[in-house]
DRENROKE-9742 format. One record per residue (C-alpha): x, y, z; residue in one letter. Coordinates in steps of 0.5 Angstrom, whole numbers, plus 500, padded with zeros to 3 digits. Layout:
REM residues N
XYZa...
END
This chain:
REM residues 449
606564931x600568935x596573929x599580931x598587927x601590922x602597924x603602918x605609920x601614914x605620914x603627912x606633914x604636920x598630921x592628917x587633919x587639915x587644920x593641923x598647921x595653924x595650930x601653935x605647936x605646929x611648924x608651918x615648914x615641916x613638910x620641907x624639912x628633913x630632919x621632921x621626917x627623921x624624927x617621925x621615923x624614929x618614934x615609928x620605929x621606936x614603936x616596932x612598927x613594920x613600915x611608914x608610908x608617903x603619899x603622893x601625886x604628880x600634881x598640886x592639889x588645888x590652890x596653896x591657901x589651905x594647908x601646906x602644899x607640895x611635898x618632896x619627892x616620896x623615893x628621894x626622901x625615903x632613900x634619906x630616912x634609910x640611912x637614919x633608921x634600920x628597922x622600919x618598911x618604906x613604902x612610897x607612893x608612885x603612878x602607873x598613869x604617869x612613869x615608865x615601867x623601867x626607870x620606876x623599876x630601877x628606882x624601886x630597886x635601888x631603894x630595896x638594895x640601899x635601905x637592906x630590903x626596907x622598900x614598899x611601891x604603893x601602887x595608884x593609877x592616879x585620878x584627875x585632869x589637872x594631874x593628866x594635863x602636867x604631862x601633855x594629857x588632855x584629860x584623865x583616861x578612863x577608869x578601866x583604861x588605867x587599870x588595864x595600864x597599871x596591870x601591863x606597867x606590874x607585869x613589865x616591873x615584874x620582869x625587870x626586877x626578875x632580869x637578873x638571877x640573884x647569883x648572876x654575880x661571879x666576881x672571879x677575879x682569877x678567871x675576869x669574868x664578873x657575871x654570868x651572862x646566861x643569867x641576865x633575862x631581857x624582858x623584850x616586852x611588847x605591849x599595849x601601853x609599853x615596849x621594854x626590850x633590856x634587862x635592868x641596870x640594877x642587880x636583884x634586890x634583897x627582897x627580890x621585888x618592893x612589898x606591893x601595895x595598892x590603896x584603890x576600893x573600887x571594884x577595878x581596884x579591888x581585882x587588881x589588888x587580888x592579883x597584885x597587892x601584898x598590903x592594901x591600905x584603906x577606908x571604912x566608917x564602920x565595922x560592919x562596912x570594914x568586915x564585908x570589904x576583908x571578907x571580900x578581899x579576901x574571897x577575890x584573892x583566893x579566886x584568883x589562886x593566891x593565898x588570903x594571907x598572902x594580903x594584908x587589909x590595913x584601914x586607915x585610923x586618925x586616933x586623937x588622944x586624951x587622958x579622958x575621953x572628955x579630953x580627947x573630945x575637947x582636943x578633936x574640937x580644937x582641930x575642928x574650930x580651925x577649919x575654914x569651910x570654904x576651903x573644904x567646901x571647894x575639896x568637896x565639890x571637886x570630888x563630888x564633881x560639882x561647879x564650884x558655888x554650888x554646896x550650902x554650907x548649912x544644907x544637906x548635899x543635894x539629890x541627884x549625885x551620879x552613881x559611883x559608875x558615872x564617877x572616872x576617879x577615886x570612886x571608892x572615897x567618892x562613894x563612901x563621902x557621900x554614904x557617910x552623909x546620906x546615912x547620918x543627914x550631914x549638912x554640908x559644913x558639917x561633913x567637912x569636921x567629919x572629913x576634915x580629919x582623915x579624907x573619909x578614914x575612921x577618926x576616933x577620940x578617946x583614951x588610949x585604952x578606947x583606942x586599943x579596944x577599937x583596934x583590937x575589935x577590928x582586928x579581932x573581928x575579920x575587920x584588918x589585918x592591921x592599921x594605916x596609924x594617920x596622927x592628926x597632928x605630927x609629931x605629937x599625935x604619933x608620940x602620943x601613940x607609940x607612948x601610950x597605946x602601943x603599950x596596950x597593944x604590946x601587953x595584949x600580945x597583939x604586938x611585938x615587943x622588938x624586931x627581931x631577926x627579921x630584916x626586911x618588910x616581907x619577913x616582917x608582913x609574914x610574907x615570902x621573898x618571890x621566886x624569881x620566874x626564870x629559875x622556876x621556869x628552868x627548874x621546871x623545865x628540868x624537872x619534865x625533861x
END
């Protein structure tokens, strides 16, 4: 088959530009309402998109002036948006710094068997005290430490998802046996972050485990991806700065014994469109003239790890930031923010347009045939293999995009034209269903004797 893009639709809210709820299309109270993330839903897979995607914290961010907070529960209102698509991938974000490895497994799981194998776990280890201290933390653990939980908390849900061989199930009603009790797998896990004895409450699912997926850039996150992550969602500026993290990936993937192909890099892009370049320019201006600067300066100086009062909205950001290595969260976004000044001289006021879009992900104005090109650039180029679609504004600038840049994409052969026969979200990412451990193992064991 002819290499396609992998489209993933990033949801959030009223769109990703911050300013995206003051404007008059906008509804104040979309980010509560089930039947706005239905329609969005739809319109993704109207445009044969392999999956849509829910970020999430277990904390408040900030205070409630900005935009729209709070959000609802990723896995409940996925398991709501199954029963009104059919086609689509749904990946939820979810903490390995603040779940248990079995309920988390459970619930994965159970959203894999209700949606016919549609589900996706991106995996954070989450950053910040304020999150930490919602569960009798007092601050964050270190960057390594929660890794190093977050390699332990997989390798637990691993096994839970393996802890039922796919024909376990017997269902003899003549003999009254159900299951087969020799396929049942314990984990009986001892660890140092976890102790997980029993096998899961709920049978293998139709992809055996959730399509894996992790949005971390540091080089912590960048191992753990090599080891892990089937589908990374990330952030570059450039293309050249694109080119060198998918060849990096790439390279650590293969170093770690896993098939490159096997991950699939999906940077993030805000497209705001126009007919003309000059009209995309203008409807990027009236995001922008929406912004109050005061509340991006506070997000600014929490990432940057500064005492509020201390950035001048019409200054360049101050000398002497610490390294990326001094930084215990997000350090990758936290890297490339400060990059993304330097390397053009932004004053503060005007990093925030810059930032006020996508958090540090590509926005690009232009037509839809500049947008196209873009794409296909990138992923022509070794720069994706695929693209985290993150509208500014919701529902229209996803409308816009399935309406007339999916076209484009389609006649270029870079995307399929309808589903087809395959169902779930590892068939659509060119991926294989895993094996599950104990089968292989037991073949292997006959295979030596």
């Amino acid at each position: 088959m002819t290499r396609q893009l992998h489209l993933n639709a990033f949801l959030m809210n009223t769109g990703h530009h911050e300013a995206s709820w003051r404007l008059p299309e906008s509804d104040p109270y979309a980010h509560v309402d089930l039947a706005h993330y239905v329609g969005l839903a739809r319109i993704a897979e109207r445009g044969t998109f392999d999956s849509l995607f829910l970020a999430d914290s277990p904390q408040l961010w900030g205070g409630v002036a900005q935009r729209p907070s709070g959000a609802l529960e990723p896995l409940t209102l996925l398991t709501a948006l199954a029963t009104a698509t059919e086609h689509i991938g749904l990946i939820a974000t979810a903490s390995t710094s603040y779940n248990a490895p079995y309920n988390l497994a459970r619930r994965f799981a159970s959203l894999d068997i209700l949606s016919g194998g549609r589900a996706g776990w991106n995996i954070v280890t989450t950053a910040g005290a304020e999150a930490a201290r919602n569960f009798g933390v007092e601050d964050e653990p270190a960057h390594a430490d929660r890794y190093a939980r977050a390699a332990e908390f997989l390798d637990v849900a691993l096994k839970l998802w393996d802890s039922w061989e796919d024909d376990l199930i017997v269902a003899d009603k003549a003999a009254g046996v159900w299951g087969d009790d020799a396929k049942l797998h314990p984990p009986r896990h001892r660890g140092p972050y976890f102790s997980v004895e029993g096998a899961l409450n709920v049978p293998r699912s139709p992809q055996g485990y959730p399509l894996l997926v992790q949005a971390g850039s540091s080089e912590d996150g960048k191992r753990f991806a090599a080891r892990y992550a089937e589908a990374v969602f990330t952030a570059q500026q450039t293309l050249a700065d694109a080119q060198a993290f998918y060849a990096g990936l790439k390279s650590l993937t293969r170093a770690a014994g896993r098939d490159p192909d096997h991950i699939k890099v999906l940077p993030g892009i805000v497209p705001v469109l126009g007919s003309t370049e000059a009209e995309a320019r203008a409807n990027e201006r009236v995001l922008e003239e929406h912004i109050v600067h005061e509340h991006g300066r506070d997000r600014l100086e929490n990432l940057l790890r500064l005492e509020p009062g201390t950035l001048d909205l019409d200054a360049e950001l101050p000398s002497g930031l610490p390294p990326e290595s001094e930084i215990e969260g997000a350090k990758s976004r936290y890297t490339l923010v400060v990059g993304l000044a330097r390397r053009e001289r932004l004053t503060v006021r005007q990093l925030i347009g810059r930032l006020g879009g996508g958090r540090g992900h590509l926005t690009f104005a232009g037509t839809p045939e500049q947008v196209a090109d873009a794409i296909e650039a990138w992923f022509s180029q070794g720069a994706a293999d695929g693209f985290n679609i993150m509208p500014a504004l919701l529902p229209s600038g996803l409308e816009a995009f399935v309406e007339h840049v999916v076209p484009l994409l389609r006649a270029r052969g870079l995307l399929r034209t309808e589903y087809g026969p395959r169902r779930t979200l590892r068939e659509r990412y060119g991926l294989p269903r895993p094996a599950n451990r104990y089968v292989t193992d037991r073949t292997s064991d006959l295979a030596t004797a």
